[in-house]
C-alpha positions in Angstrom: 73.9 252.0 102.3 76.0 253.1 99.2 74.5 256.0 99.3 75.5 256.5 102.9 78.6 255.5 102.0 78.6 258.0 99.1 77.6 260.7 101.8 81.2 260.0 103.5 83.3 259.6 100.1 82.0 263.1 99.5 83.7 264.6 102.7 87.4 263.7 101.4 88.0 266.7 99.5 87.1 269.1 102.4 88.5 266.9 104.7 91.8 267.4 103.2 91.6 271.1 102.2 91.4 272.0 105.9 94.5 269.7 106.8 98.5 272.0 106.5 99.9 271.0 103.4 103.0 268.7 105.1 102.0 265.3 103.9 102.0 264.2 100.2 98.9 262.8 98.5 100.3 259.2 97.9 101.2 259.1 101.7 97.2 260.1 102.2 95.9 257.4 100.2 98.6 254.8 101.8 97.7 255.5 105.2 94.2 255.5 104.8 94.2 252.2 103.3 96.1 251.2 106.4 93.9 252.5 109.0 90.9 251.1 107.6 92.4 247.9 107.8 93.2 248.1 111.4 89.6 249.3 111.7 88.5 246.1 110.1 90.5 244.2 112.1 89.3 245.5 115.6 86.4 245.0 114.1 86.9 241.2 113.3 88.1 241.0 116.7 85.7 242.4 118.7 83.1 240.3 116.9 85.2 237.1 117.8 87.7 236.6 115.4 89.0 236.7 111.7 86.9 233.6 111.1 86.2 233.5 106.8 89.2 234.9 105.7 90.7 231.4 105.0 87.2 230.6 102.8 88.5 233.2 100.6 89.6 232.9 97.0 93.1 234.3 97.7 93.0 235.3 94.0 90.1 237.3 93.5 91.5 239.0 97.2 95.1 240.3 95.3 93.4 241.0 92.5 90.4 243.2 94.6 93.5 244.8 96.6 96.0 245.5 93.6 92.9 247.3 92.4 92.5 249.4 95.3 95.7 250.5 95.4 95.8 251.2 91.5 92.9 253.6 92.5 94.5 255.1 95.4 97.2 255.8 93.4 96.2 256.8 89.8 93.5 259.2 91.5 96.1 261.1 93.4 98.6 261.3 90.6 95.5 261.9 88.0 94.5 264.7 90.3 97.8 266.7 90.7 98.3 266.3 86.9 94.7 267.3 85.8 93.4 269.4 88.5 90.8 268.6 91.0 87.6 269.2 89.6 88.4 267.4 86.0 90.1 264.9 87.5 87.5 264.1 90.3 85.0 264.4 87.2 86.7 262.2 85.1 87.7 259.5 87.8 84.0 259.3 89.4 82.0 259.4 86.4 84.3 257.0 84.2 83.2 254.0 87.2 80.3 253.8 86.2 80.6 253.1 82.7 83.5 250.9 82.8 81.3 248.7 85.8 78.6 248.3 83.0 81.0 247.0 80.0 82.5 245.0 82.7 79.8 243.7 84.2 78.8 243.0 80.4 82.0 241.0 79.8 82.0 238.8 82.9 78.3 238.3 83.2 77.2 238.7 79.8 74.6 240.3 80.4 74.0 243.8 79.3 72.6 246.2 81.8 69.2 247.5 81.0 68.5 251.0 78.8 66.7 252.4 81.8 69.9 251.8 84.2 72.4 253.5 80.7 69.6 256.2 81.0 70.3 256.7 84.7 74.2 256.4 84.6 74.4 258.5 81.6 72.5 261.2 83.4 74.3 261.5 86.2 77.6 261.3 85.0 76.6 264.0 82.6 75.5 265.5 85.9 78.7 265.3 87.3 80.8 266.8 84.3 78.4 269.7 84.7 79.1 270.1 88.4 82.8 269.8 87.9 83.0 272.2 85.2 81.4 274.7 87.3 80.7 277.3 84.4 84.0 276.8 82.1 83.8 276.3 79.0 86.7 274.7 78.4 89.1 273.0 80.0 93.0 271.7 79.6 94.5 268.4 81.0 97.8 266.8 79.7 97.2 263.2 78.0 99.2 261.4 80.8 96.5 262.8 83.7 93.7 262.1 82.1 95.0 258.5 81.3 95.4 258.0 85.1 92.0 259.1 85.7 90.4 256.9 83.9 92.6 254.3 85.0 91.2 255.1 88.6 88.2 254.8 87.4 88.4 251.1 86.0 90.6 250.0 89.1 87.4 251.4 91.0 84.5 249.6 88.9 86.9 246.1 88.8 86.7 246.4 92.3 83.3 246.9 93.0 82.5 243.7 90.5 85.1 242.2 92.5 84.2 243.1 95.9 80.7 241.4 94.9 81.7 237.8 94.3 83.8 238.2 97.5 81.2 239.7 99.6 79.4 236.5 98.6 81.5 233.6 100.3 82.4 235.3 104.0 81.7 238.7 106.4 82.1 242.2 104.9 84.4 242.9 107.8 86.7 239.7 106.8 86.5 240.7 102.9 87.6 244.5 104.1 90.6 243.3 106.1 91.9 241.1 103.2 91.4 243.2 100.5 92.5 246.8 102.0 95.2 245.3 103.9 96.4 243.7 100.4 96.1 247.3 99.2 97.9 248.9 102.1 100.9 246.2 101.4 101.1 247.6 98.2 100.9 251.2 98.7 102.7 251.6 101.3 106.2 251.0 99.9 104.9 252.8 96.6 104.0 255.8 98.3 107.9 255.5 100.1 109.6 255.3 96.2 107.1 258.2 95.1 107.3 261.0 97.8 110.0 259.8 100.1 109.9 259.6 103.9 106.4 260.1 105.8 106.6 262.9 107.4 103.5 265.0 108.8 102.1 267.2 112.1 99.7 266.1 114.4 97.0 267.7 112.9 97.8 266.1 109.2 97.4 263.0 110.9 94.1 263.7 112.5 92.5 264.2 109.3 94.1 260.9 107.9 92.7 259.0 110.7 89.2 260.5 109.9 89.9 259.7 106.9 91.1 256.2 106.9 88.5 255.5 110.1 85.3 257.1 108.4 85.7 258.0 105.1 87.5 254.9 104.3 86.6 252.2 107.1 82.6 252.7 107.9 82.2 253.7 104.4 83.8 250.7 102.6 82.2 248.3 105.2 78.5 250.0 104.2 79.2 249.6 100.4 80.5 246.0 100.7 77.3 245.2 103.3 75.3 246.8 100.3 76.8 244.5 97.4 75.2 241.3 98.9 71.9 242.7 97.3 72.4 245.3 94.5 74.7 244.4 91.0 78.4 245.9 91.5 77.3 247.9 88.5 74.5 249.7 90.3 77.0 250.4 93.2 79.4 252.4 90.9 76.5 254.5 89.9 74.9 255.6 93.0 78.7 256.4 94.6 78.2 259.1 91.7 76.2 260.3 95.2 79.8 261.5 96.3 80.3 265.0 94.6 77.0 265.9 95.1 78.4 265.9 99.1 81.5 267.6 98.2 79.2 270.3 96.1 76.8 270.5 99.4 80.5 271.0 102.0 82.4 273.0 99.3 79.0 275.8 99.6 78.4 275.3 103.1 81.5 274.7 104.8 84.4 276.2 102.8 81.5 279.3 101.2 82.3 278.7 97.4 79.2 280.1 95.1 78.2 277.7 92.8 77.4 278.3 89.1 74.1 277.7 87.3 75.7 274.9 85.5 77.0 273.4 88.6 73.4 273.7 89.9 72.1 271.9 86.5 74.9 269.4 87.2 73.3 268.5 90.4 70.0 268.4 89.1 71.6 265.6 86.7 73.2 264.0 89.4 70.0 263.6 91.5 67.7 262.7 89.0 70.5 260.0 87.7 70.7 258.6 90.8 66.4 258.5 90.9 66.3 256.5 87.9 69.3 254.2 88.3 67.4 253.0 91.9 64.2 252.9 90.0 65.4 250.1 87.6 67.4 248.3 90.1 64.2 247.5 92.1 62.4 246.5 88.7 65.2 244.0 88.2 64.9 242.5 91.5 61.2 242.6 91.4 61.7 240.5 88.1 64.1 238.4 89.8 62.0 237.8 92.4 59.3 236.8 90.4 60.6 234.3 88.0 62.5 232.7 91.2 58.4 232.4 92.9 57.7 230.6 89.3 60.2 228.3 89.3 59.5 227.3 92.9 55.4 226.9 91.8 56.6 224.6 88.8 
């Protein structure tokens, strides 16, 4: 499921490359954020109701949304100010790092080498893909500060996401959290770019957008942390640029490089290994749970 939901991440950059530049990023990552929680809420409704939202921690649900919408909005600015491919790079492959020293902190409990092996991989993976062939590249301080701000905003979520996940309905936990996100975006985006303003087919791709890339694929990845560590779930969304390498060569005709193609290699593999030790810690699990039950 998260790396379905990866599959639909990865569509966001091509997605938006084919929309007429009229509407500014923050406004994008606003009115996703409220779309999906409309699609939530339909949703909730069709399936009878908002019933589970009131078992919710109201805390850990403002804390999951503010991070959300720090994401949202440190990813758009990091990306204007660093450029798309480093900032993508550095964004995405940060997550998974900071969700294993957070997941560290909270639970202490240190993830295992073979999962570091995995994430290390893939993120190197990633770096490769973004770099496509450079050498070098140049980023002011500030922009690459608010990428790896979006990614901790992202991995905090995740963690968070996990313990909420827990006590009611993905679909409840979605509409709480994103549309605690949206509340706070929405008037940010307004004091950052001004008045929305857009043509009809800018906002047929942010309803894709906020419907599928956002909606279906948040509701897989929060249906998938009832049964894999948040940690895990950072790593395997590192699935997301090798979609966005797959549409940028098919769809929009860019030639990669050899060190993109290596990058994906890395990516792929990464992504092998870090599934690999997550079902040897839940076979472990499983076990020691069938020897306490035979004591």
């Amino acid at each position: 499921m998260v790396l379905a939901a990866a599959v639909l991440w990865g569509t966001t950059g091509t997605a938006q490359s084919l929309a007429p530049s009229g509407l500014a990023p923050v406004w994008v990552g606003a009115l996703r954020l409220l779309i999906a929680s409309a699609f939530f809420g339909g949703l909730l409704w069709w399936r009878g109701g908002a019933r589970g939202i009131a078992a919710l921690p109201w805390r850990g649900v403002l804390l999951a949304g503010a991070c959300v919408a720090a994401y949202n909005l440190s990813f758009f600015a990091g990306v204007k100010a660093s450029g798309v491919a480093l900032g993508t790079a550095i964004a995405i492959g940060s997550g998974p790092i900071w969700a294993g020293l957070l997941q560290t902190l909270v639970l202490r409990r240190w993830p295992a080498p073979v999962w570091w092996l995995g994430t290390l991989l893939g993120v190197a993976g990633g770096a490769a893909m973004a770099l496509d062939g450079r050498t070098s590249v140049q980023a002011p301080a500030g922009g690459i500060a608010l990428c790896l701000l979006a990614g901790l905003s992202y991995a905090a979520y995740a963690l968070l996401n996990q313990k909420l996940a827990a006590r009611a309905a993905p679909g409840a936990v979605n509409l709480a959290v994103f549309g605690t996100a949206a509340l706070i975006s929405l008037p940010a985006a307004f004091a950052l770019a001004g008045p929305l303003a857009g043509s009809a087919r800018t906002w047929g791709v942010v309803l894709y957008l906020g419907l599928v890339a956002t909606g279906l694929a948040y509701l897989l990845f929060t249906h998938a942390l009832r049964h894999i560590s948040g940690a895990t779930g950072v790593t395997l969304a590192l699935a997301e640029p090798v979609t966005a390498f797959a549409l940028a060569v098919a769809v929009v005709g860019e030639t990669p490089s050899a060190m993109a193609t290596w990058g994906l290699a890395g990516v792929l593999g990464g992504l092998l290994i870090v599934v690999w030790a997550e079902m040897r810690a839940a076979k472990r699990t499983k076990a020691a749970a069938a020897a306490m039950d035979g004591a």
